[in-house]
N, CA, C and O atoms as a CHARMM CRD file, in Angstrom:
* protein
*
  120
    1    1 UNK  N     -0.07400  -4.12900  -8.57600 PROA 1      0.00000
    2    1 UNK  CA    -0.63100  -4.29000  -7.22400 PROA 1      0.00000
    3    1 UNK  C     -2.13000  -4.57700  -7.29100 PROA 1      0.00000
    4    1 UNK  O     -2.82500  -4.25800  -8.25500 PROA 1      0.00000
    5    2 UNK  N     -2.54500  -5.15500  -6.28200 PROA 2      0.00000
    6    2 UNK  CA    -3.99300  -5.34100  -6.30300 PROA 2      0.00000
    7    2 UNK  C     -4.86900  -4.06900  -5.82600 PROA 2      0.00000
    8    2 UNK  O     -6.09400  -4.19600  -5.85200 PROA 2      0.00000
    9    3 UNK  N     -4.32100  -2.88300  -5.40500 PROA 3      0.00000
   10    3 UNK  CA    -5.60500  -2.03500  -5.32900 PROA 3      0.00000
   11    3 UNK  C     -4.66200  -0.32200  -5.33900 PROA 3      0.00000
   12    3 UNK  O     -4.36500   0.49500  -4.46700 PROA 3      0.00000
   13    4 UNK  N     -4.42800  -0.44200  -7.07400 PROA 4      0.00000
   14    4 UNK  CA    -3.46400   0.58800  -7.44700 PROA 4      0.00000
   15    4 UNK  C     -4.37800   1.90700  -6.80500 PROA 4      0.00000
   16    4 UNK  O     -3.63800   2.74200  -6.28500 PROA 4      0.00000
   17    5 UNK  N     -5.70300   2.21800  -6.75000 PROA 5      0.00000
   18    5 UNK  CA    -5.90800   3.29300  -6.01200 PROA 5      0.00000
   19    5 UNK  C     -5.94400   3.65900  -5.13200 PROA 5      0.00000
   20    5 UNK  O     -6.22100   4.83700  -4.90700 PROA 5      0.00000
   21    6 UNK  N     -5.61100   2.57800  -4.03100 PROA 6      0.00000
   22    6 UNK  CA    -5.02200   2.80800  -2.78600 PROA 6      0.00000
   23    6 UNK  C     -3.63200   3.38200  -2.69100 PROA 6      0.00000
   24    6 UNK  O     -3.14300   4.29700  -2.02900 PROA 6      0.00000
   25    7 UNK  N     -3.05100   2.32300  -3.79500 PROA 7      0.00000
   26    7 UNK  CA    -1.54500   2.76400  -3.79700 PROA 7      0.00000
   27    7 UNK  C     -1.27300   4.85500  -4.28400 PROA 7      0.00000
   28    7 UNK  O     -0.48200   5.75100  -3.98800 PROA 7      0.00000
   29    8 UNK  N     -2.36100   4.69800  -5.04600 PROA 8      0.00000
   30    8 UNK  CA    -2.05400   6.07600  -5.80000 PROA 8      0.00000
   31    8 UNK  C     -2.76200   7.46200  -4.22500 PROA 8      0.00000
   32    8 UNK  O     -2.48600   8.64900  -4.05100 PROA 8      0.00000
   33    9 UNK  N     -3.68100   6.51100  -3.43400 PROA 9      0.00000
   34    9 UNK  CA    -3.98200   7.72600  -2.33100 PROA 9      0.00000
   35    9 UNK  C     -2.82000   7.94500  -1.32800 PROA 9      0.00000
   36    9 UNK  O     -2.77900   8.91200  -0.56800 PROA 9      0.00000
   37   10 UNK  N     -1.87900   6.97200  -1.38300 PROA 10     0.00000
   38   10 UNK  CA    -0.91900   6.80900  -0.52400 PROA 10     0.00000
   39   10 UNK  C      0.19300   7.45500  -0.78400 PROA 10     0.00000
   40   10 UNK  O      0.98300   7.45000   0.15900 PROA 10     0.00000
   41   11 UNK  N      0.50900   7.96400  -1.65200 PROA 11     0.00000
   42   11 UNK  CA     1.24200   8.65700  -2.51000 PROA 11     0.00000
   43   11 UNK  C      1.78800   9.95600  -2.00200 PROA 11     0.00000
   44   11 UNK  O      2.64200  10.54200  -2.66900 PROA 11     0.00000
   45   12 UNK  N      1.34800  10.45800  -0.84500 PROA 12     0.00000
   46   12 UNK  CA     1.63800  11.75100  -0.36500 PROA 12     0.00000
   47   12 UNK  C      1.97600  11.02200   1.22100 PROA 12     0.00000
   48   12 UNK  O      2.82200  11.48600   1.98400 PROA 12     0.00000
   49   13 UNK  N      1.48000  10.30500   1.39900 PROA 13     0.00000
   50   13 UNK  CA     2.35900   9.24200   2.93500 PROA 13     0.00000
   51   13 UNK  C      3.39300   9.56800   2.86700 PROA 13     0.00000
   52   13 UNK  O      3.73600  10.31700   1.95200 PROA 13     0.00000
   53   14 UNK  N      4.22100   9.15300   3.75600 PROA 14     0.00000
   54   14 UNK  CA     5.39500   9.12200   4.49300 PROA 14     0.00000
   55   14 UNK  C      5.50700   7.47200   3.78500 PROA 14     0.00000
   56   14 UNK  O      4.57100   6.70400   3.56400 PROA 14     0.00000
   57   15 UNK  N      6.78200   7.28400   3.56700 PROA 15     0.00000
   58   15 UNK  CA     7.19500   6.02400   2.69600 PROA 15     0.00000
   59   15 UNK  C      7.21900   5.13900   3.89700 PROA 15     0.00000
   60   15 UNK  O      7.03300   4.00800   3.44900 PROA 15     0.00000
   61   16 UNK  N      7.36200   5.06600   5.29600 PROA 16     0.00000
   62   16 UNK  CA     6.86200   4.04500   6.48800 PROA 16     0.00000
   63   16 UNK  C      5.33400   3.79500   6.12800 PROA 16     0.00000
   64   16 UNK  O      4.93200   2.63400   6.04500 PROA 16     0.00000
   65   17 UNK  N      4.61400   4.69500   5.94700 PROA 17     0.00000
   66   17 UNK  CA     3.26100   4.36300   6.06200 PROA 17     0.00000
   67   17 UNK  C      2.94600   3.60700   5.04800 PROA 17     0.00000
   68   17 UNK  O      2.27500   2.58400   5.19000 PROA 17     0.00000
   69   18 UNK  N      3.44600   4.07000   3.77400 PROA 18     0.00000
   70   18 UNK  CA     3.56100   3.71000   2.40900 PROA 18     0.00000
   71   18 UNK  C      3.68200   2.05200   2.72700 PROA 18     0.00000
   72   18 UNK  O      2.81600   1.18300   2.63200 PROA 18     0.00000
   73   19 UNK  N      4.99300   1.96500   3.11100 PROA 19     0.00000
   74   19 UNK  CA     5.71800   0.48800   3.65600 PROA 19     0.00000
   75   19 UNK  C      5.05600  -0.11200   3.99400 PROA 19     0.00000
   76   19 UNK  O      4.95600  -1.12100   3.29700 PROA 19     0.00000
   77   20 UNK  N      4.20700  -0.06800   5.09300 PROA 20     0.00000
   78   20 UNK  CA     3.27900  -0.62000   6.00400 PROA 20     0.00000
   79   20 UNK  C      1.56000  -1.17000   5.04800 PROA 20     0.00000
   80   20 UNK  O      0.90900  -2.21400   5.11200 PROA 20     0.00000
   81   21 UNK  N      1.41300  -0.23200   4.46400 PROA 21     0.00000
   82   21 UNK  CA     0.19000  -0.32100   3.85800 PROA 21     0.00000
   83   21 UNK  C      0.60200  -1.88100   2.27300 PROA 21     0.00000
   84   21 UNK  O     -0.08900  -2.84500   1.94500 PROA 21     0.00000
   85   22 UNK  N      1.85500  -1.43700   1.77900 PROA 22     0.00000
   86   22 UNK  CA     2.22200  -2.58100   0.44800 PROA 22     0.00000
   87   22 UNK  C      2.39500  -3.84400   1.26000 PROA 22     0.00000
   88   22 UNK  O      2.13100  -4.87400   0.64100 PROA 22     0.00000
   89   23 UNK  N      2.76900  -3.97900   2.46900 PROA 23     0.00000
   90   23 UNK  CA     3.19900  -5.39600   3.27000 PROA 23     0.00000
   91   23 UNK  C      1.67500  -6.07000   3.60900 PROA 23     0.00000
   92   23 UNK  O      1.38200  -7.26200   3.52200 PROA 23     0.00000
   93   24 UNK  N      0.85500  -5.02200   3.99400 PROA 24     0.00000
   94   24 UNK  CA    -0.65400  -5.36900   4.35700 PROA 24     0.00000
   95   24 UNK  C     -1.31500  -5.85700   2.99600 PROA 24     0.00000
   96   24 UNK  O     -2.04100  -6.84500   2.88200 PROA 24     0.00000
   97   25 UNK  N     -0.97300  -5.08100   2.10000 PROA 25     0.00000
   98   25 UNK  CA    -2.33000  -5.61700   0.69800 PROA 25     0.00000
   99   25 UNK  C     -0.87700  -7.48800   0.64100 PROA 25     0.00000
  100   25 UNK  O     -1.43000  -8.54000   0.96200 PROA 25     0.00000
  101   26 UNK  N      0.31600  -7.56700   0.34700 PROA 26     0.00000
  102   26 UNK  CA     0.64500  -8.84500   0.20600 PROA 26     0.00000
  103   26 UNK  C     -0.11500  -9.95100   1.22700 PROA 26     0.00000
  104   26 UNK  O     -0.47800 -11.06800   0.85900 PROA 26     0.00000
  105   27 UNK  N     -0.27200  -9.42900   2.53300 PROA 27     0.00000
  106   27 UNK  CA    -0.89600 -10.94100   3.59700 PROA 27     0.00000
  107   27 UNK  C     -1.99400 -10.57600   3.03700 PROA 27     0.00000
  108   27 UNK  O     -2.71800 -11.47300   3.47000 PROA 27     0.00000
  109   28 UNK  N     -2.72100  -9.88500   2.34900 PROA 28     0.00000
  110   28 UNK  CA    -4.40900  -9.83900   1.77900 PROA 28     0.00000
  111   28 UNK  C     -4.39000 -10.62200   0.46400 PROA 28     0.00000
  112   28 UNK  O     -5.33700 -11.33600   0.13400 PROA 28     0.00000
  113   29 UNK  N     -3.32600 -10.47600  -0.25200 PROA 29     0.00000
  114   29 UNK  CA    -3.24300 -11.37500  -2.03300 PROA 29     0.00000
  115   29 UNK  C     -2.99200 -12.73700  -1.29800 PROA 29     0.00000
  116   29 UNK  O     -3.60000 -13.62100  -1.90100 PROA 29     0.00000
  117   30 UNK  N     -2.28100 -13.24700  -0.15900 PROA 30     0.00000
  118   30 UNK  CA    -2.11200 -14.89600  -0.49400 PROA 30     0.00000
  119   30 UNK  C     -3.62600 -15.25300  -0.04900 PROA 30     0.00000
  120   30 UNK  O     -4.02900 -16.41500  -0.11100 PROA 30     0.00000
């Protein structure tokens, strides 16, 4: 992923939020 320490603060989210946040960094990589 492009910003694994986001991914790693997210980690205690709720897997919707989780969801929401991995769909957002993809429309940020194209």
């Amino acid at each position: 992923m492009v910003m694994p320490a986001l991914i790693r603060m997210l980690g205690d989210s709720s897997d919707e939020i989780r969801n929401r946040a991995i769909e957002a960094l993809r429309q940020l990589s194209k």
